[in-house]
C-alpha positions as CSV (number, residue, x, y, z in Angstrom):
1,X,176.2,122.3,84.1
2,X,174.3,125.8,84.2
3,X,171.5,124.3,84.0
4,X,171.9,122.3,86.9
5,X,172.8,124.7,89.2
6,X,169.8,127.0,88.2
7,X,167.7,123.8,89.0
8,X,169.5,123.4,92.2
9,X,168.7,127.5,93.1
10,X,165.2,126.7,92.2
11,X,164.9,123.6,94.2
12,X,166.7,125.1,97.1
13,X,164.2,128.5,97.0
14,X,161.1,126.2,97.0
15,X,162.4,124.2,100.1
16,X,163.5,128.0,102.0
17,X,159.7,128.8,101.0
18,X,157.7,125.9,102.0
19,X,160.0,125.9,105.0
20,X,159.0,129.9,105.8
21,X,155.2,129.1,105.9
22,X,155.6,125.7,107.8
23,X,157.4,127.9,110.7
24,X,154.9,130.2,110.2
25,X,152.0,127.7,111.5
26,X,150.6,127.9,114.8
27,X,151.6,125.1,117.1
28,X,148.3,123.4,116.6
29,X,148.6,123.2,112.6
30,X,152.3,121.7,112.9
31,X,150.7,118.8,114.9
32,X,147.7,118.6,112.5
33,X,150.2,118.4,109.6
34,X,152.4,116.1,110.6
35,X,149.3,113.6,112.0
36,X,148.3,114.2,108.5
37,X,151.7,112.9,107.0
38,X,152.0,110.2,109.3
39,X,148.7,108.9,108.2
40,X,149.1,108.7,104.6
41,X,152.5,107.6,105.0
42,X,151.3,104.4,107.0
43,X,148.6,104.6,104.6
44,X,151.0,104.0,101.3
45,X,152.9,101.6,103.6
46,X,150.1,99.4,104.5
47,X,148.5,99.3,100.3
48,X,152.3,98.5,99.0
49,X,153.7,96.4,101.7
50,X,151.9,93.1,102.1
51,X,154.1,91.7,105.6
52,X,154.6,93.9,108.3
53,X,157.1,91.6,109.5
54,X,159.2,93.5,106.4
55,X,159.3,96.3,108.7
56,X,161.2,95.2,111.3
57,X,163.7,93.9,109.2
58,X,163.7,97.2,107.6
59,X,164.3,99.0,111.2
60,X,167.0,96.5,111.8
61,X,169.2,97.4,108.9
62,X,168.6,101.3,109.8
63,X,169.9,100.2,113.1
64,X,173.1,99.0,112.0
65,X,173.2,101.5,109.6
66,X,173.8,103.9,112.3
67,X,175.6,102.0,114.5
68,X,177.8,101.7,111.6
69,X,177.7,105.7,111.2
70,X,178.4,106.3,115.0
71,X,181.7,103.7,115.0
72,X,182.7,105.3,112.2
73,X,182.5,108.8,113.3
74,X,184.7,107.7,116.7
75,X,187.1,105.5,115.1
76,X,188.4,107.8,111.5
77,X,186.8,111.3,112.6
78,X,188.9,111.2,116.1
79,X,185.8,113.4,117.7
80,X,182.6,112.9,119.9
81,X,181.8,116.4,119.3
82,X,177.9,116.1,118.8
83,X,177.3,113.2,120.7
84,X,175.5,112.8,123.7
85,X,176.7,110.6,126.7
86,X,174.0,110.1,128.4
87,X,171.8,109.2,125.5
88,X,174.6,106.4,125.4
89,X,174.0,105.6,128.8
90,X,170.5,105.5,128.4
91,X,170.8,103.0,125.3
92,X,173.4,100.6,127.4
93,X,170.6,100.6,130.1
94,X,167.7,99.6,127.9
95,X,170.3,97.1,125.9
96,X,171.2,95.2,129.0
97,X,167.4,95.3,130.9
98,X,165.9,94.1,127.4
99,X,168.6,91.2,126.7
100,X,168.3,90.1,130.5
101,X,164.3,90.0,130.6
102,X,164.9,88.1,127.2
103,X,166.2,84.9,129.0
104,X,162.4,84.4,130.2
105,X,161.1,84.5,126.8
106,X,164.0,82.8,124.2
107,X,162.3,81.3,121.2
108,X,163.8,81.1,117.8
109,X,162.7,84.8,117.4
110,X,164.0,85.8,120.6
111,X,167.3,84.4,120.3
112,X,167.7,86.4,116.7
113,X,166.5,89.8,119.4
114,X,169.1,88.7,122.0
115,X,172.0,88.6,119.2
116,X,171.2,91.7,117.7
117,X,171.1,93.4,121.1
118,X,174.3,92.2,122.6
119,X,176.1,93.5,119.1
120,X,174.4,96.9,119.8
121,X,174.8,96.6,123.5
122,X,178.9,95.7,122.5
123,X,179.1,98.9,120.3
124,X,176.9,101.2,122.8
125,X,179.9,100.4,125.7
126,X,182.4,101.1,123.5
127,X,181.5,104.0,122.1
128,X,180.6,105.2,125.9
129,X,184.5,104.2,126.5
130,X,185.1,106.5,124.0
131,X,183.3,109.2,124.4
132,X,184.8,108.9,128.5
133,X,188.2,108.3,127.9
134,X,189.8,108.4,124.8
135,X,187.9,111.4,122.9
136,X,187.0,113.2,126.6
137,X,188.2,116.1,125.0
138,X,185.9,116.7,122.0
139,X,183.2,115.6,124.7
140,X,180.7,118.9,125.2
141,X,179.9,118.2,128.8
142,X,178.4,121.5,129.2
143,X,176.0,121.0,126.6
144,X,175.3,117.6,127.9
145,X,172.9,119.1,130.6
146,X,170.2,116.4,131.2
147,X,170.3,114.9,134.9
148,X,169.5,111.1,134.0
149,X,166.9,110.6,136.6
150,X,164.7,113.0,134.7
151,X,164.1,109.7,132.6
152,X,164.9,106.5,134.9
153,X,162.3,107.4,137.3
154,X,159.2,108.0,135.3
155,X,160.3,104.8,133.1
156,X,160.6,102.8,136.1
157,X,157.4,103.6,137.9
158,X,155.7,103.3,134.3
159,X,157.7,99.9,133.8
160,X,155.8,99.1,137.3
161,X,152.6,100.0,136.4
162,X,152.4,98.3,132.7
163,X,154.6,95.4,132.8
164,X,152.9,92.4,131.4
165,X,151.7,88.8,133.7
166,X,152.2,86.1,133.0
167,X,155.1,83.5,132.5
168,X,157.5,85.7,133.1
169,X,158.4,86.5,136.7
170,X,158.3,90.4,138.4
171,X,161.9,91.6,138.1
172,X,161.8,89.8,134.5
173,X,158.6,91.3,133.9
174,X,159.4,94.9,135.2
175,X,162.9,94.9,133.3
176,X,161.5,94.4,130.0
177,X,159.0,97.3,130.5
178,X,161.6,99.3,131.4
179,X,164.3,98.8,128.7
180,X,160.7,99.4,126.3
181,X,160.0,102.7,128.2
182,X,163.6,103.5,129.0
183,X,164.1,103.2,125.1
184,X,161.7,105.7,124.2
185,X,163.1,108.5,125.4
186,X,166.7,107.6,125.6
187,X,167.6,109.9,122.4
188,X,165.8,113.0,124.9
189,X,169.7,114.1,126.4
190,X,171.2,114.3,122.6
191,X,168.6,116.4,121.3
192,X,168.9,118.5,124.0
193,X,172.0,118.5,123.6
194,X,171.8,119.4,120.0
195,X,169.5,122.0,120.9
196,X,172.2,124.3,123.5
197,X,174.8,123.8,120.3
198,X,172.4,124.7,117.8
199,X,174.2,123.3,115.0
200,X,174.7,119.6,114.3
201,X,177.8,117.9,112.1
202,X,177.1,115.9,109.4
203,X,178.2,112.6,110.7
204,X,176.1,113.4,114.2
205,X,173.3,114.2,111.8
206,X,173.5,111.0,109.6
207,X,173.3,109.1,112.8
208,X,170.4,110.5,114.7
209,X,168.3,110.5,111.2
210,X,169.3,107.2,110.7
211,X,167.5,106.3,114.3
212,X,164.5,108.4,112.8
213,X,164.3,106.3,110.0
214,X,164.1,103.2,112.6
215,X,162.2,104.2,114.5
216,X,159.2,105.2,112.3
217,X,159.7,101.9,110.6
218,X,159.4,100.0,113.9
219,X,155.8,102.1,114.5
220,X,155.1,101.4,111.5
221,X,155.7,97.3,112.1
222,X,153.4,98.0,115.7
223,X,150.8,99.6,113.9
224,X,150.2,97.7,110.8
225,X,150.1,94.4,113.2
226,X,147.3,96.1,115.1
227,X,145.4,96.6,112.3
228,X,146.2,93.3,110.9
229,X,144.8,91.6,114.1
230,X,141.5,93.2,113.4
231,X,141.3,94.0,116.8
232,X,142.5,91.0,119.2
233,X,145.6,93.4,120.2
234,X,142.9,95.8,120.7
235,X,140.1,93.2,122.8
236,X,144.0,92.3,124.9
237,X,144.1,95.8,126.0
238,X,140.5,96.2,126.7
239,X,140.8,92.9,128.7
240,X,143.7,94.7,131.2
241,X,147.3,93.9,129.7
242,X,148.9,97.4,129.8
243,X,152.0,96.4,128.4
244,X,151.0,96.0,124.7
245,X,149.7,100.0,125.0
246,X,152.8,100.7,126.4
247,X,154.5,99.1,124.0
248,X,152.6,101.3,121.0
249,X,152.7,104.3,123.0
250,X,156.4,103.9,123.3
251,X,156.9,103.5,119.5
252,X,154.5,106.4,118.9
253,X,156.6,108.7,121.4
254,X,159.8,107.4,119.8
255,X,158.7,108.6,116.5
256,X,157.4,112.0,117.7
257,X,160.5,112.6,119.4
258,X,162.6,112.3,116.2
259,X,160.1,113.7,113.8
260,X,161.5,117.1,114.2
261,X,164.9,116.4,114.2
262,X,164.1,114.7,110.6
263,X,162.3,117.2,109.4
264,X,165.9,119.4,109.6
265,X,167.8,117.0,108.4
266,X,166.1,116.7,104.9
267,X,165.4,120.0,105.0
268,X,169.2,120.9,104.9
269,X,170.1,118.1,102.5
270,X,167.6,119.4,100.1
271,X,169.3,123.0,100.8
272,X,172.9,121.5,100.3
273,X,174.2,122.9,103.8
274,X,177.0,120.4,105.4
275,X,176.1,121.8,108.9
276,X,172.8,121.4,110.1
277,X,171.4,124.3,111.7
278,X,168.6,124.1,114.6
279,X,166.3,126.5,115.6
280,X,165.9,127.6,118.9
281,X,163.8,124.1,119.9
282,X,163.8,120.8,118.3
């Protein structure tokens, strides 16, 4: 049992350490780094994964996994303490914009999407209900500072300008480049407000990391697929259809966005704090 623990103190120092001199990096070298671990990490992915379709199924069950994690937390822990609304807001909008621009495209795919969605899209308004109603006073609406049209308008004069021709028609078109772009940046209002508290609970935590883990698998998915085109989604780009770089640039920012966020999270597992501490930005 001693020996444990001094392995625990040790493991714990060497985290605080590594931690001390990644804080200690310029701005420039914190990007570089965590290109670098991005890279090999798609790197390993690609060499031991053989279908990238694996991925998406992947980012599907890390999807439930914290839908299942945010019902849970409203239903048995009585609080929304944590949570963002708007974020939630954001997510219902992207839900219902992507499952109503999915009627122009239903294949045997599709209809698997359109499922999934409508059980997140279900969960999203109820937890929204929630958060308004129910729990409204556990609800940090101080802290939940972010005017939404920050985000709707840039994603809906992006949506304008990338939405893809073709068989679908425009409001079909320009819907489904907005719920892409719209869900992008939809977890921007929870960080921030994450960022006024400071300090993050640990079923808050599990959730948003568990969106981290999605979302760097669903890159992941995006990327490998380019690469295994060997350059036709490339030569579409090139050729004028916008919506297929929006689409990776949205995964890409996605990722980004959360990267931090997980880089605390482990970082306070590893440390074997309950509350999750932030520094001044995330």
């Amino acid at each position: 049992m001693g020996k444990e623990k001094k392995k625990m103190t040790e493991t714990a120092g060497a985290v605080r350490k590594i931690g001390r001199w990644v804080r200690n990096r310029s701005v420039r070298e914190k990007v570089t780094m965590c290109a670098l671990i991005a890279l090999v990490s798609f790197i390993l992915l690609k060499l031991f994964v053989k279908k990238y379709a694996h991925f998406y199924i992947a980012a599907q069950f890390a999807h439930a996994s914290s839908i299942f994690i945010l019902v849970y937390k409203l239903t048995f822990s009585k609080t929304c303490a944590g949570l963002s609304l708007k974020s939630q807001e954001l997510t219902a909008i992207h839900l219902a914009s992507g499952i109503v621009s999915s009627f122009g495209l239903l294949g045997s795919t599709q209809v698997y999407n359109v499922a999934l969605d409508v059980v997140s899209l279900i969960a999203t308004l109820w937890a929204i209900y929630m958060i308004r109603f129910k729990l409204k006073s556990t609800y940090t609406k101080d802290l939940d500072n972010m005017p939404l049209y920050y985000v709707l308008v840039p994603c809906a004069v992006a949506a304008f300008i990338a939405r893809p021709f073709g068989r679908l028609s425009f409001v079909m078109s320009w819907l489904w480049s907005f719920s892409k772009t719209v869900e992008a940046i939809s977890v921007l209002p929870q960080l921030r407000l994450l960022q006024n508290a400071k300090m993050v609970e640990p079923f808050t935590a599990h959730y948003l990391f568990a969106l981290g883990i999605e979302r760097f698998l669903s890159c992941a998915h995006w990327i490998i697929r380019i690469i295994n085109s060997k350059g036709a989604h490339l030569y579409l780009i090139g050729k004028g259809n916008l919506w297929l770089l929006m689409l990776l640039i949205c995964e890409v920012v996605q990722t980004f966005i959360l990267s931090d966020f997980c880089y605390y999270y482990v970082k306070s597992v590893m440390e074997g704090r309950s509350i999750m501490r932030l520094p001044s930005f995330v």
